[in-house]
Every structure is written in structure tokens, then in C-alpha cells.
C-alpha positions as CSV (number, residue, x, y, z in Angstrom):
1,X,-26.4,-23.3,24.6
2,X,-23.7,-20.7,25.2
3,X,-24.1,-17.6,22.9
4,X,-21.2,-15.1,22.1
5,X,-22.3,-11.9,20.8
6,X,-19.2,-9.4,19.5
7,X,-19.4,-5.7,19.0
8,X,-16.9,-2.5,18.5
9,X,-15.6,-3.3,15.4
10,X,-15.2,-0.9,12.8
11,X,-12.5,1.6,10.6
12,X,-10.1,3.1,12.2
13,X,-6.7,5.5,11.7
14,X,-3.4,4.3,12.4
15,X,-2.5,4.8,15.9
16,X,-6.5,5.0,16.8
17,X,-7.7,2.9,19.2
18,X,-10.8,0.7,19.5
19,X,-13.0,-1.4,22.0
20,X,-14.3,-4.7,21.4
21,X,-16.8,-6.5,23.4
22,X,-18.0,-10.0,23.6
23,X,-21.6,-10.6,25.6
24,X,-21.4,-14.4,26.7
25,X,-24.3,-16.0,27.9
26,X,-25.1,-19.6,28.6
27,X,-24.9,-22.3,31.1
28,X,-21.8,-22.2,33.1
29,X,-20.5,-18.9,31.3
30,X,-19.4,-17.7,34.5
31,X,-17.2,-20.7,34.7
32,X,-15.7,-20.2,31.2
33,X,-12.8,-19.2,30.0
34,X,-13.2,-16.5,27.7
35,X,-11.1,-14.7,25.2
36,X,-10.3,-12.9,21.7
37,X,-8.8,-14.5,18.4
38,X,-8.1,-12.6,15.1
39,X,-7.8,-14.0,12.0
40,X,-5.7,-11.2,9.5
41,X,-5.2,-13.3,6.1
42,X,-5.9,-17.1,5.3
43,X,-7.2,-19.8,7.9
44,X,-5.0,-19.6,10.9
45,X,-6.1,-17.6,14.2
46,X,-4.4,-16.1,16.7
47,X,-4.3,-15.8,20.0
48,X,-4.8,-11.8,21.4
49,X,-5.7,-12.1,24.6
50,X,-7.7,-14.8,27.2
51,X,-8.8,-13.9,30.4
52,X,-8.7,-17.4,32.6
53,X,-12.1,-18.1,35.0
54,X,-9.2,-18.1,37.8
55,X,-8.7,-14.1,37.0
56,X,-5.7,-15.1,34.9
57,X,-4.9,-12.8,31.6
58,X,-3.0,-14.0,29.1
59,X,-2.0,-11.7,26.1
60,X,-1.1,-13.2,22.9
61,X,2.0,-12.1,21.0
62,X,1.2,-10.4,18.4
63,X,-0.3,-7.3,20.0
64,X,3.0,-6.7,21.9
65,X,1.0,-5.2,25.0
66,X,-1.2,-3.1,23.0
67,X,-4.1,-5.5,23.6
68,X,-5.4,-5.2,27.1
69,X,-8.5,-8.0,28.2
70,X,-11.4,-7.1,31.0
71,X,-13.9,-9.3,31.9
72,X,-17.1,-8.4,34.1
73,X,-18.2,-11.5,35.9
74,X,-21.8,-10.0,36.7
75,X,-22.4,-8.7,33.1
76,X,-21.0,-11.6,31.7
77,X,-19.3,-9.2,29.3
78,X,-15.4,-9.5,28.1
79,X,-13.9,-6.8,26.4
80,X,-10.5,-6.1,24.8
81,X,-8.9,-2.8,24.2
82,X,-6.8,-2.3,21.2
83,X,-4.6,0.7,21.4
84,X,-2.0,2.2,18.9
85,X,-3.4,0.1,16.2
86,X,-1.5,-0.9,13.1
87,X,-2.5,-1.5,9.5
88,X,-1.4,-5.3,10.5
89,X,-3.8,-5.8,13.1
90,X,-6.6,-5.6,10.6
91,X,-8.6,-8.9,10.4
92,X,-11.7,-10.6,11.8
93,X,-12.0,-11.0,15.9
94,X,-13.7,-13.4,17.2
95,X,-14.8,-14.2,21.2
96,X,-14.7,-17.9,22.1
97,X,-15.3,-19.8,25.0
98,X,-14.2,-22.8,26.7
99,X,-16.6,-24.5,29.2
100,X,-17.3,-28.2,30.0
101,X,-14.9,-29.2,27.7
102,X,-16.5,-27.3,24.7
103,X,-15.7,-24.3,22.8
104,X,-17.9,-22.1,21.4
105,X,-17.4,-18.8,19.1
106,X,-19.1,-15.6,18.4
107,X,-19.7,-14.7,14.9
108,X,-17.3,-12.1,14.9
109,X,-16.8,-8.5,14.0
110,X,-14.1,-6.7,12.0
111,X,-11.7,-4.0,12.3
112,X,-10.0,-2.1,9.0
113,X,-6.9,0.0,9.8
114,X,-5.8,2.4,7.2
115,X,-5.0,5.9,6.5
């Protein structure tokens, strides 16, 4: 069973930056496609950032390059890097996974933004 485990959320000022990180482990992890959704207010996620098994990195809109995506293929760790963060990007982040035609999701971890 593929497990997602987030950490590096927290509080943080505006304009402060912060480092998430999603431990993926599993069968066929390696092969997965990984990445980071936020969920701000009410149901809907969005995209922040993917990075592809090929070594494609896809960033989402919202974090208008402030969202930055690693991945360490031996660790089996992805991380994000938020930078210059806004009251707005406050919200629940969450690591998922796409392999074999599933998708799985970490548990997610939260980040506050205010002064």
C-alpha cells in the first residue's frame, strides 16, 4: 500500500517562507507521479505543483512561481518550497500520488499565514 507522510507545516509571517515535505513509500513509488494540492476554503483543491516520474515539474497557478517542487528519487521524499507567502495561501496541503492507475493522499499538514 503506498503511504504519504507530510511534514513542515506550521505559522508563519507574511513574506516568510516555509518547506513542506511529503515521504512516499510503497510499491512502485519510484514510478509515481507525485505532487502538492492545497485546499484554502470549501471542498475544491488546487493544483501547486507536480513533479512528473519523467523529471517533468509542473507548477500550478496559484503560486505564481513562488512554489518551487524537488523530488529525491533515492529518499523517496518530495518537497515543495513556498516562498514570499501570502495570507491567501493559507489552507491544508496535501501530497498525492498517482501510480498504477491509483491515487493516493497523505493526511495533510497546514500552514496559517498572518501577521
Amino acid at each position: 500500500q503506498v503511504q504519504l507522510v507530510e511534514s513542515g507545516g506550521g505559522s508563519v509571517l507574511p513574506g516568510g517562507s516555509l518547506i513542506l515535505s511529503c515521504r512516499a513509500s510503497g510499491p512502485s513509488i519510484d514510478n509515481a507521479n507525485i505532487g502538492w494540492l492545497r485546499r484554502s476554503s470549501g471542498p475544491q483543491l488546487e493544483l501547486v505543483a507536480m513533479a512528473w516520474d519523467d523529471r517533468r515539474r509542473e507548477d500550478g497557478e496559484f503560486a505564481e512561481g513562488r512554489a518551487t517542487i524537488s523530488r529525491d528519487n533515492i529518499k523517496m521524499i518530495v518537497s515543495l518550497a513556498l516562498t514570499n507567502l501570502k495570507p491567501e495561501d493559507a489552507g491544508d496541503y496535501y501530497c498525492f500520488a498517482n501510480t498504477g492507475g491509483r491515487a493516493f493522499w497523505g493526511q495533510g499538514t497546514h500552514i496559517s499565514v498572518s501577521a
